[in-house]
C-alpha positions as CSV (number, residue, x, y, z in Angstrom):
1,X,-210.9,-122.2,-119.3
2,X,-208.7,-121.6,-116.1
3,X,-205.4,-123.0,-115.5
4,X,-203.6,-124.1,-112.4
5,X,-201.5,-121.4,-110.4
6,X,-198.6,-120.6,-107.7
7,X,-201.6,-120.7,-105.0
8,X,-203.3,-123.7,-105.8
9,X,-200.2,-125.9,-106.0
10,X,-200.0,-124.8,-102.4
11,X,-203.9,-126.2,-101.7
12,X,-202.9,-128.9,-103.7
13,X,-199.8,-130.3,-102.0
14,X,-201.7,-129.6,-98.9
15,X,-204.7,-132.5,-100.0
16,X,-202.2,-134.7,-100.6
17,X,-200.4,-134.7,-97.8
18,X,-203.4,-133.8,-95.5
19,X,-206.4,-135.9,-96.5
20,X,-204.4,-138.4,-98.5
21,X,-201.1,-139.0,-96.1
22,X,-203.2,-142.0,-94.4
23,X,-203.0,-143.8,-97.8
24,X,-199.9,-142.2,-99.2
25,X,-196.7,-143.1,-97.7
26,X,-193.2,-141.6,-98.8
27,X,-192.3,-144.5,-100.7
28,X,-195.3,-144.2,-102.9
29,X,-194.9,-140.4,-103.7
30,X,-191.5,-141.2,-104.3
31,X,-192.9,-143.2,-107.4
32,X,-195.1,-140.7,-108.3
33,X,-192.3,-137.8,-108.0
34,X,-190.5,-140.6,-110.5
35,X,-193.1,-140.5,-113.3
36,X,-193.2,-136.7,-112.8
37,X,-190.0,-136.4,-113.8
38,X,-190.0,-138.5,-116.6
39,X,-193.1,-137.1,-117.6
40,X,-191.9,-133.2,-117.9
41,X,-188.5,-134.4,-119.1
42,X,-189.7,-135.9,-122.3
43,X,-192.6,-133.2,-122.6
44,X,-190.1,-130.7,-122.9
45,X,-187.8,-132.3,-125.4
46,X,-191.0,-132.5,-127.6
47,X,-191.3,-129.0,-126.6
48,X,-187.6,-128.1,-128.0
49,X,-188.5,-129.7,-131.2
50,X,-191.8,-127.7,-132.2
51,X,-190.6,-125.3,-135.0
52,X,-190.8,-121.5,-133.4
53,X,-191.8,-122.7,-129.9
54,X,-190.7,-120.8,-128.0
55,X,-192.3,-120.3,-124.9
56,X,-192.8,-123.8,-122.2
57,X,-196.0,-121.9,-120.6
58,X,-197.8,-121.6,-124.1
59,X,-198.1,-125.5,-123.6
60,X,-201.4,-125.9,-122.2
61,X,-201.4,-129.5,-120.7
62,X,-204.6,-132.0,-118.9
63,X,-204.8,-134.7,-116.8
64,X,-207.3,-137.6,-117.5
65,X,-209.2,-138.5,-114.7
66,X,-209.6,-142.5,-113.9
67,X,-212.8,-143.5,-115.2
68,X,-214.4,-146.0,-111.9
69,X,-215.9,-148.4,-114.4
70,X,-212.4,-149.2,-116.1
71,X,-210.3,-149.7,-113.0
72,X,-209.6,-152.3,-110.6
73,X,-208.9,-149.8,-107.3
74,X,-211.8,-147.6,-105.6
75,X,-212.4,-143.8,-107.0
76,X,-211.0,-142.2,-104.0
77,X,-207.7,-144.7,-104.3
78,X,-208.1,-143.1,-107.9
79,X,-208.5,-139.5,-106.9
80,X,-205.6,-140.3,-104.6
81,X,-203.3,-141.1,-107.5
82,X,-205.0,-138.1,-109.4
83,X,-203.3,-135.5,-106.2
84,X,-200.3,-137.4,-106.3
85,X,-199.8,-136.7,-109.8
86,X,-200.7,-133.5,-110.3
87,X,-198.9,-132.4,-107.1
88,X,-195.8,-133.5,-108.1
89,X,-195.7,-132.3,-111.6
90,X,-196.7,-128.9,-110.1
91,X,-194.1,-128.9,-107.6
92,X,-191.4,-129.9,-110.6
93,X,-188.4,-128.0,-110.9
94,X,-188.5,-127.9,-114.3
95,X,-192.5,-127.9,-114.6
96,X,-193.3,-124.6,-116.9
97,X,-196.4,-125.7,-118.7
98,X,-200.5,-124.4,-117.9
99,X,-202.6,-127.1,-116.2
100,X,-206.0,-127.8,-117.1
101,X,-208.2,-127.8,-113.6
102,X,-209.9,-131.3,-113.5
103,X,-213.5,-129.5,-113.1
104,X,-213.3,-127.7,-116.2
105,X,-212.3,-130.7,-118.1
106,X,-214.4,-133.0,-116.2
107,X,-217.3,-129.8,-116.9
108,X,-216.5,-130.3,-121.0
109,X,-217.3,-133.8,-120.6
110,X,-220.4,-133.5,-118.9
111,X,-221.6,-130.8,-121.2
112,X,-221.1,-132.9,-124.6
113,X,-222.8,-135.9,-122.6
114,X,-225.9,-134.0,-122.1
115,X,-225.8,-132.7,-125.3
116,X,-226.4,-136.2,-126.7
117,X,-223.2,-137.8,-127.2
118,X,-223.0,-140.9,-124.5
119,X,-220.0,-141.1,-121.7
120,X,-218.6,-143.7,-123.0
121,X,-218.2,-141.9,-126.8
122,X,-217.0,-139.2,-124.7
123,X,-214.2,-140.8,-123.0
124,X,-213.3,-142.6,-126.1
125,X,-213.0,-140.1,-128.6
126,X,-211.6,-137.1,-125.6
127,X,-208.6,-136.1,-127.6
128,X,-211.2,-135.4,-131.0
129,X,-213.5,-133.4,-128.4
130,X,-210.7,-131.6,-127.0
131,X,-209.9,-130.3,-130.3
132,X,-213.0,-129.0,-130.8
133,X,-214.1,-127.5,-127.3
134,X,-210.9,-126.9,-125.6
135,X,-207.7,-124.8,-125.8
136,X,-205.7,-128.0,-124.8
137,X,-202.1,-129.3,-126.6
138,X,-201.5,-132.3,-124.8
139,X,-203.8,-135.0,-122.4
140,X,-201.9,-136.8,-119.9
141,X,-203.4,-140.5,-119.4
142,X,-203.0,-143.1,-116.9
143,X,-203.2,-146.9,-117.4
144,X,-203.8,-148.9,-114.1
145,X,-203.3,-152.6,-114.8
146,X,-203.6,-155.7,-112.0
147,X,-200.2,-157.2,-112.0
148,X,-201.3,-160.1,-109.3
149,X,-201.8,-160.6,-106.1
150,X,-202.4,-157.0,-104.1
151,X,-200.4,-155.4,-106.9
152,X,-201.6,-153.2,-110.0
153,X,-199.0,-151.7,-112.5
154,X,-199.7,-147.8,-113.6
155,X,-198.5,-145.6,-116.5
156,X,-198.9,-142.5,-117.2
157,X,-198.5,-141.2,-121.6
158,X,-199.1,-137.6,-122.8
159,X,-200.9,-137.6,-126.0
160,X,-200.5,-134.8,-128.4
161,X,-203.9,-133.7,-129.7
162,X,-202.8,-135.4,-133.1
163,X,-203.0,-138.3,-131.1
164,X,-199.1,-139.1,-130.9
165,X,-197.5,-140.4,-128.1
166,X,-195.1,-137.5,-127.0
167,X,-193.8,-139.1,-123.2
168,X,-194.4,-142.4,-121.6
169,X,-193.3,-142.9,-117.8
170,X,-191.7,-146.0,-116.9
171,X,-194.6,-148.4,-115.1
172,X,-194.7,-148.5,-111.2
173,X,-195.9,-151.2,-108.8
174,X,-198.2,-150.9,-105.9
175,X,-199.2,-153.2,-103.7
176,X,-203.0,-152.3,-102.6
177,X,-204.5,-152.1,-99.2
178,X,-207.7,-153.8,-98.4
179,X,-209.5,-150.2,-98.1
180,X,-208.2,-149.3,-101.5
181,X,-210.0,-152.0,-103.9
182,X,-213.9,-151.5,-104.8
183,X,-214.8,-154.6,-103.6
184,X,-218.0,-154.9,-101.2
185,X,-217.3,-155.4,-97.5
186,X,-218.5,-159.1,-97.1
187,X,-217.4,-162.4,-98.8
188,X,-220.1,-164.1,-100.6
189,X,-220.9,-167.5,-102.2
190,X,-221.7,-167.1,-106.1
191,X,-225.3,-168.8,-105.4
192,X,-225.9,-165.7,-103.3
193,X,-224.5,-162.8,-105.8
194,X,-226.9,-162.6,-108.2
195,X,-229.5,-162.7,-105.0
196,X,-228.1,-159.9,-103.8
197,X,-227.3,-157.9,-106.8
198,X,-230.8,-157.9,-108.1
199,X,-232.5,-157.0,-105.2
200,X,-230.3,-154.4,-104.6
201,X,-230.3,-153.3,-108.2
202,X,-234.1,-153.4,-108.5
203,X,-234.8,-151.7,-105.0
204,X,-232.5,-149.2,-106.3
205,X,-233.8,-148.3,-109.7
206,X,-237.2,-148.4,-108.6
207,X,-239.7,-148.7,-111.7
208,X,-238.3,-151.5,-113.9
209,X,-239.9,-152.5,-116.7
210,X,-237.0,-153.9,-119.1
211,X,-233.7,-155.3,-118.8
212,X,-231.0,-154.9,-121.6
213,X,-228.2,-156.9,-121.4
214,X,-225.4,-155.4,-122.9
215,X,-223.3,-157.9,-121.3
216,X,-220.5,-158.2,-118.3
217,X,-217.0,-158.3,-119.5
218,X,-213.4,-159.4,-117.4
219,X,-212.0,-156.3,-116.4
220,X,-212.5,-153.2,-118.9
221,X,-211.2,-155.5,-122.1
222,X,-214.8,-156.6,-123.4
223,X,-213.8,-160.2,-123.2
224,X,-217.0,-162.5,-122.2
225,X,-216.4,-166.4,-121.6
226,X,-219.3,-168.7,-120.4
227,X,-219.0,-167.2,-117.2
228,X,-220.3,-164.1,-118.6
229,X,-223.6,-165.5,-119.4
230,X,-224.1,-167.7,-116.4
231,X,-224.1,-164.5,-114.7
232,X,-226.5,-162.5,-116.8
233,X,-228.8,-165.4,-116.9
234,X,-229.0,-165.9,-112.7
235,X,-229.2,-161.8,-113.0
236,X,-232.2,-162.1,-115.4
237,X,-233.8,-165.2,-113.5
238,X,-233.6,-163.3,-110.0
239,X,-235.3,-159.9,-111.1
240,X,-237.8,-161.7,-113.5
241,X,-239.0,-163.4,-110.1
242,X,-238.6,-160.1,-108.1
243,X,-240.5,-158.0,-111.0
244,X,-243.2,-161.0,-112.5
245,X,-246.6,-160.7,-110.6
246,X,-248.6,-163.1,-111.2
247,X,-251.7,-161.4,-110.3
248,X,-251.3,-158.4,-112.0
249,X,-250.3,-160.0,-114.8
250,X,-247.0,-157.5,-115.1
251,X,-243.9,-159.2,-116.5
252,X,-240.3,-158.3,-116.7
253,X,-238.9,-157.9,-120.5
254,X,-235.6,-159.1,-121.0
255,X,-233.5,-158.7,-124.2
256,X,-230.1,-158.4,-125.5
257,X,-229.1,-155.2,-126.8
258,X,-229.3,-155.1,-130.2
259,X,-228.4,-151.9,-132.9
260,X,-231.0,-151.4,-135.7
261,X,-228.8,-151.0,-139.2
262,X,-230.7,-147.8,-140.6
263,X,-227.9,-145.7,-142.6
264,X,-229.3,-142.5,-141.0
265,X,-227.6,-139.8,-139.1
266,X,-230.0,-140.0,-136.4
267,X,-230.1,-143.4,-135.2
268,X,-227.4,-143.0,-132.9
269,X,-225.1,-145.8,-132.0
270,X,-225.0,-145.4,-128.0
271,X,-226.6,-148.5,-126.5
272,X,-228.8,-145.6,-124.3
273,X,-230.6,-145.0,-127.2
274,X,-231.8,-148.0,-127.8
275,X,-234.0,-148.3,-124.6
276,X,-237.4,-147.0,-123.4
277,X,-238.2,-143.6,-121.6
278,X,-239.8,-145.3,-119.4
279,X,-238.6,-147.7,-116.9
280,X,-236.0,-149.5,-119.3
281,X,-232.8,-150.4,-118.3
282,X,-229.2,-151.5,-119.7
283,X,-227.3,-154.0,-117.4
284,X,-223.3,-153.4,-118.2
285,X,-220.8,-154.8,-115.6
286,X,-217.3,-156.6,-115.3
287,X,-215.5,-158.6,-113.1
288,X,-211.8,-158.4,-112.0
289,X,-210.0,-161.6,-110.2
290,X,-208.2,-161.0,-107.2
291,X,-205.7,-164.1,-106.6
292,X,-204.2,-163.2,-103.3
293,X,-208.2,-163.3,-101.4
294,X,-209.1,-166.2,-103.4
295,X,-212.5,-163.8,-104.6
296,X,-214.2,-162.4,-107.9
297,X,-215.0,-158.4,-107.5
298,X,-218.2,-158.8,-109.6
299,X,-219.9,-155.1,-110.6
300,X,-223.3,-154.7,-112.3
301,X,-225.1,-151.3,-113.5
302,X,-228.4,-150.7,-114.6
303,X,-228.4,-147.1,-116.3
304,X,-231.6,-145.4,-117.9
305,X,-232.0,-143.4,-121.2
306,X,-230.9,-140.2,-119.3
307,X,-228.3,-141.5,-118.3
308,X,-229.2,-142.4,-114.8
309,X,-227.9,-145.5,-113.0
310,X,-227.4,-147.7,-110.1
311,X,-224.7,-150.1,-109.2
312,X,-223.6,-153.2,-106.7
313,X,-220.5,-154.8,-106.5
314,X,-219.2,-157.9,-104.6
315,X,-216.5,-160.1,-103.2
316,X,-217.8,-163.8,-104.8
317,X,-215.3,-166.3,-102.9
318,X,-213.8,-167.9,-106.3
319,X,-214.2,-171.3,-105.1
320,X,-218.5,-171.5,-105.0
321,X,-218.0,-170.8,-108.9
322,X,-218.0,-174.0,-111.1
323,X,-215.0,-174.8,-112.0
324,X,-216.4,-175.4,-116.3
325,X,-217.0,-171.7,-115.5
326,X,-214.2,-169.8,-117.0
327,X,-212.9,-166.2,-114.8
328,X,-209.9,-165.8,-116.4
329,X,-209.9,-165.6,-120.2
330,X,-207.1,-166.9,-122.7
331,X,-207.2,-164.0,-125.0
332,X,-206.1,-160.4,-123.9
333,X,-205.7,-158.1,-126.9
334,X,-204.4,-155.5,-124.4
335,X,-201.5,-154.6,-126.5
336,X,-203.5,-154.3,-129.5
337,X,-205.9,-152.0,-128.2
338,X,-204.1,-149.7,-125.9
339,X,-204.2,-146.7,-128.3
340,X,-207.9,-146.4,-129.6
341,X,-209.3,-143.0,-129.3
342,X,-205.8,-141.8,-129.5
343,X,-206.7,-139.5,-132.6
344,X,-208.3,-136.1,-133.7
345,X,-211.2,-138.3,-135.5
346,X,-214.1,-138.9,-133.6
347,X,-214.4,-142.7,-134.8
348,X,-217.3,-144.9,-133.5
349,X,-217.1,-148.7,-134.4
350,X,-219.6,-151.0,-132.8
351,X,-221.8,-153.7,-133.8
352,X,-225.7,-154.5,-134.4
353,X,-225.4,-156.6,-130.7
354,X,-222.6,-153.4,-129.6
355,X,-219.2,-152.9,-128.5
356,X,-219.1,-156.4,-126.4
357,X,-221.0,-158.4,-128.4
358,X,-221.5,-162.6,-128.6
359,X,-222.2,-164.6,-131.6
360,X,-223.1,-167.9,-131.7
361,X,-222.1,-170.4,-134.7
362,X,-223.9,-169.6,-137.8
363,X,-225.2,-166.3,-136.8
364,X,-224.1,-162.9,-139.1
365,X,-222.3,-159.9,-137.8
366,X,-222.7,-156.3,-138.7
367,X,-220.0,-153.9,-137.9
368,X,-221.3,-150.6,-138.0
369,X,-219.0,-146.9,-138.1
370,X,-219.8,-143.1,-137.6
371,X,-217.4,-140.5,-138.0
372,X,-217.3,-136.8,-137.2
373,X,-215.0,-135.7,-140.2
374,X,-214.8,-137.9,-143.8
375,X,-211.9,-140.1,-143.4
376,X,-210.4,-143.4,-144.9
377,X,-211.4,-146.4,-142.7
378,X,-209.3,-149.8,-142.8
379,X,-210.6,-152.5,-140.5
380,X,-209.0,-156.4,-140.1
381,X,-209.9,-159.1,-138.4
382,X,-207.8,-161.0,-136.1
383,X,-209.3,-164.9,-135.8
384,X,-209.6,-167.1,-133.0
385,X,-207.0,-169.3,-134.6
386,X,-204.4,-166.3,-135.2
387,X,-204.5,-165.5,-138.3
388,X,-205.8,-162.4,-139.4
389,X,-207.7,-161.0,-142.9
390,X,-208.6,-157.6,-144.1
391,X,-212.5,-156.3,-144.4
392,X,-211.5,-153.3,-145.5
393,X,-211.3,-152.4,-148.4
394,X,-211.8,-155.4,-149.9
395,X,-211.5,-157.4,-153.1
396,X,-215.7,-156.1,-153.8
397,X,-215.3,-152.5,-152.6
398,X,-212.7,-151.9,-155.3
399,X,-214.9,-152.8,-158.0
400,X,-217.1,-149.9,-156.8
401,X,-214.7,-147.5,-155.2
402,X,-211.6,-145.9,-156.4
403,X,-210.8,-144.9,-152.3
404,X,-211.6,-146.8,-149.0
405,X,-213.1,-142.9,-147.7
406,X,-216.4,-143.0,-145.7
407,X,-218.2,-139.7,-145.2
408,X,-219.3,-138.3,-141.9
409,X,-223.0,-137.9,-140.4
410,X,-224.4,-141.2,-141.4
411,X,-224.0,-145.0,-140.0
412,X,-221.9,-147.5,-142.1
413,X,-223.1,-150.7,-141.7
414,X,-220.4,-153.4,-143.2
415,X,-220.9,-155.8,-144.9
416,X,-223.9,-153.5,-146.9
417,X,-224.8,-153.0,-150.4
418,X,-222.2,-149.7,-150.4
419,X,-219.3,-152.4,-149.6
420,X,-219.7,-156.1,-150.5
421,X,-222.6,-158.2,-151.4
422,X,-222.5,-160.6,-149.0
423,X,-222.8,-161.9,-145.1
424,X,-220.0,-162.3,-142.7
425,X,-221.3,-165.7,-140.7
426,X,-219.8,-166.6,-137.5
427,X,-218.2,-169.9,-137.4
428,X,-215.9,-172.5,-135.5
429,X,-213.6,-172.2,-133.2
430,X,-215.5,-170.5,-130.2
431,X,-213.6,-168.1,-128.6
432,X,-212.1,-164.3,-128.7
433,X,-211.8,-162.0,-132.0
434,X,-210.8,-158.8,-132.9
435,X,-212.2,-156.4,-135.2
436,X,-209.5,-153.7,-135.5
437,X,-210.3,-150.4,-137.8
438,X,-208.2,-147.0,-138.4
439,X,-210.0,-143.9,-139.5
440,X,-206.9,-141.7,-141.1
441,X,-207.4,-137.9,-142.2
442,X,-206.1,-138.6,-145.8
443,X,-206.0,-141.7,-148.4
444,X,-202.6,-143.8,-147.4
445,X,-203.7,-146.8,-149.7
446,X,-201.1,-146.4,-152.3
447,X,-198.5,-146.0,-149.6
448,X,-199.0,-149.1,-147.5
449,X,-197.1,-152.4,-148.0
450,X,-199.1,-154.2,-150.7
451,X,-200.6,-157.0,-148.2
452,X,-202.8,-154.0,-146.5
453,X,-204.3,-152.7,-149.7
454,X,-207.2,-154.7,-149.3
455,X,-206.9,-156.8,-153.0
456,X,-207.4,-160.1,-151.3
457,X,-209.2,-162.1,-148.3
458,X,-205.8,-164.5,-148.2
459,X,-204.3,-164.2,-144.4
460,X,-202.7,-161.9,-143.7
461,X,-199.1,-162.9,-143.1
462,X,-198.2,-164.5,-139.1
463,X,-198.3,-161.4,-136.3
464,X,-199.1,-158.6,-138.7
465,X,-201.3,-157.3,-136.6
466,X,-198.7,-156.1,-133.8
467,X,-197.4,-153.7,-136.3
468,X,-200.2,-152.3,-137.6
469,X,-200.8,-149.2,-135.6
470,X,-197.0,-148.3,-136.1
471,X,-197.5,-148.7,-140.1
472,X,-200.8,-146.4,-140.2
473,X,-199.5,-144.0,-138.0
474,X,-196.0,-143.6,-139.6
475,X,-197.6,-142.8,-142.7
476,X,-200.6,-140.5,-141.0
477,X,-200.4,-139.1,-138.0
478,X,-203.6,-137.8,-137.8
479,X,-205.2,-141.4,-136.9
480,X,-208.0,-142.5,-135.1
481,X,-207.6,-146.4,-134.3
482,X,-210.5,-148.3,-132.6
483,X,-211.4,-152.0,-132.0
484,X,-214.6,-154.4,-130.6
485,X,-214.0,-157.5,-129.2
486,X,-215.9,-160.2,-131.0
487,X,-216.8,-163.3,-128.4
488,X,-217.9,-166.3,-130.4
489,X,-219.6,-168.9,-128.2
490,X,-220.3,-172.4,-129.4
């Protein structure tokens, strides 16, 4: 792997302030030149504390790039915020650390994707693939956030490859130009989206035999409200009439993803797997609510088994929506969920419907975990109504097991005869849960407060769950944390 020099801070400042200086005033470089600082500041005090460090440049350092399906701004605005970045922590006084080039870490990426491991695993579990592939100590990750109106929020944290949090910048606000969101270029009536969107989608992708839905989400937090499924349904209904001839007899198949519970090492949990080779398709998309335009940015993908995939996104004028239609969710379990994949364990956690799954009342659910390494899992369940129980271990499992420690290579499907003997059913009230599990590298039961030993299904007590991460991870630092939001629909 290369690493960043003298020269190519030169070529670097110069892309910034050449290609980018249209979009990038002074005031906003100022900002970035801000978190720079704060950045290499707290990066070397860690530094100073590492027993026999001695030299800064022996800390090998990478930058995350923005992933386009997780953010509210366009990939070059993206890019642009990459440059800024990485120009000003190269021009830092005080900067002595090796920096990963983005194309060799974008290159690792690519190379574990196409050797069978999905994107999205990828950019989930990074920190556990860096450890194995790369010569890496520390990945620097940005958070962009909308804070209302024009304005998004952005911090940057660099993660030690023990998945600690080792500096935090201070957030900074900026107010977006028009050119800098990934909206389409026209304002559309909600009748008309799903028009457009399928015929784009299906002119797109070509041969289209099956549709699965694995649902569209607000923003990049897996919540889904009714307004999810109104828009999957007028998807399905516009490409079942675009696909369905009637003489030919050829028909459209439509189905919601769904993971088959085999514990087997090769039944992989990536929702590409479950599809066709041969003109089947997963729809996937998100919508992000723009108050100052009074308009929906609406984005749907249809990606094939190798990994292939077409999008369209939107401007829907918010006002051609029903208004029993709900765009803005209650829930946001943000806070909560911020530091999954932040670990050395590669730690997948889905479901049998996937990562943003929808029950309906009376229906079971099946959570379902792989891991790369053995490690001891502990999972809780925050309800719609707040309060929150532990799954894991359980009052069964410990009439079985003497330690909460799943092995690696095969699927854990829970509940299952290996855990307890029974179903978990879906009930009242509809709304927003969260399944939150933590993979650590050694057995902490005995050391946890007793409540989190998993002897009882009694609630948990009032607003535990906003100190759980800091429990687990004072006790093991080696943690992999991960969550799915469950959306229970009436």
């Amino acid at each position: 792997m290369r690493f960043v020099g003298s020269l190519v801070l030169v070529l670097c400042l110069l892309l910034v302030f050449g290609r980018g200086s249209a979009r990038a005033d002074a005031e906003r470089n100022k900002q970035f030149a801000t978190m720079a600082d704060q950045m290499v500041q707290q990066i070397r005090r860690e530094l100073e504390t590492r027993s026999g460090e001695s030299n800064a440049d022996r800390l090998r350092v990478a930058i995350r790039p923005f992933n386009e399906r997780d953010i509210p701004v366009s990939q070059s605005t993206a890019d642009l915020f990459y440059d800024l970045l990485t120009a000003n922590l190269l021009s830092h006084r005080e900067w002595a650390f090796s920096l990963v080039e983005r194309k060799d870490l974008e290159q690792v990426i690519n190379e574990v994707a196409e050797s069978g491991t999905s994107i999205a695993d990828t950019n989930d579990n990074l920190i556990a693939l860096l450890n194995k592939t790369s010569d890496v100590d520390a990945l620097i990750h940005g958070d962009i956030r909308l804070d209302g109106g024009t304005n998004v929020r952005l911090i940057y944290k660099a993660i030690s490859m023990t998945g600690n949090t080792i500096a935090t910048s201070n957030p900074q606000y900026f107010d977006l130009k028009p050119t800098e969101r990934q909206g389409g270029a026209d304002l559309i009536d909600y009748r008309q989206a799903a028009v457009r969107a399928a015929k784009s989608l299906v002119d797109s992708a070509g041969s289209v035999k099956e549709i699965v839905i694995d649902g569209v989400t607000f923003e990049d937090k897996g919540l889904r409200t009714n307004f999810s499924q109104d828009v999957e349904e007028r998807l399905s209904d516009e490409m079942r009439g675009l696909l369905t001839q009637s003489l030919t007899g050829r028909k459209l198949t439509i189905r919601r993803l769904s993971i088959g519970k085999t514990r087997s090492a090769s039944p992989s949990l990536n929702p590409l797997e479950q599809l066709g080779d041969d003109g089947s398709y997963l729809l996937t998309g998100n919508w992000w609510v723009w108050p100052d335009t009074e308009t929906v940015e609406l984005r749907i993908t249809l990606k094939n088994k190798a990994g292939q995939s077409v999008s369209w996104t939107g401007d829907v004028v918010t006002s051609t929506i029903r208004r029993n239609l709900d765009i803005q969710p209650t829930k946001d379990f943000y806070a909560l969920t911020r530091t999954d994949g932040q670990g050395p364990i590669t730690f997948r956690l889905t479901t049998d419907k996937g990562k943003t799954p929808v029950y309906r009342f009376g229906e079971t659910m099946d959570m379902m975990i792989e891991l790369d390494r053995d490690a001891w899992v502990y999972c809780f369940y925050l309800q719609n109504d707040g309060s929150m129980i532990q799954i894991l271990p359980n009052e069964y499992f410990w009439q079985q097991f003497e330690e909460p420690r799943l092995v690696s290579g095969v699927r854990h499907t829970i509940p299952g005869p290996d855990t307890f003997p029974f179903t978990l059913k879906v009930g009242p009230p509809a709304g927003n849960e969260l399944l939150k599990c933590f993979a650590a590298a050694r057995d902490v039961t005995d050391e946890l407060p007793d409540e989190l030993r998993g002897k009882s299904f009694a609630p948990l007590p009032q607003g535990i769950e906003h100190t759980l991460s800091e429990t687990f991870r004072r006790l093991e630092p080696r943690m992999t944390e991960a969550s799915v939001v469950i959306n229970v629909l009436d």
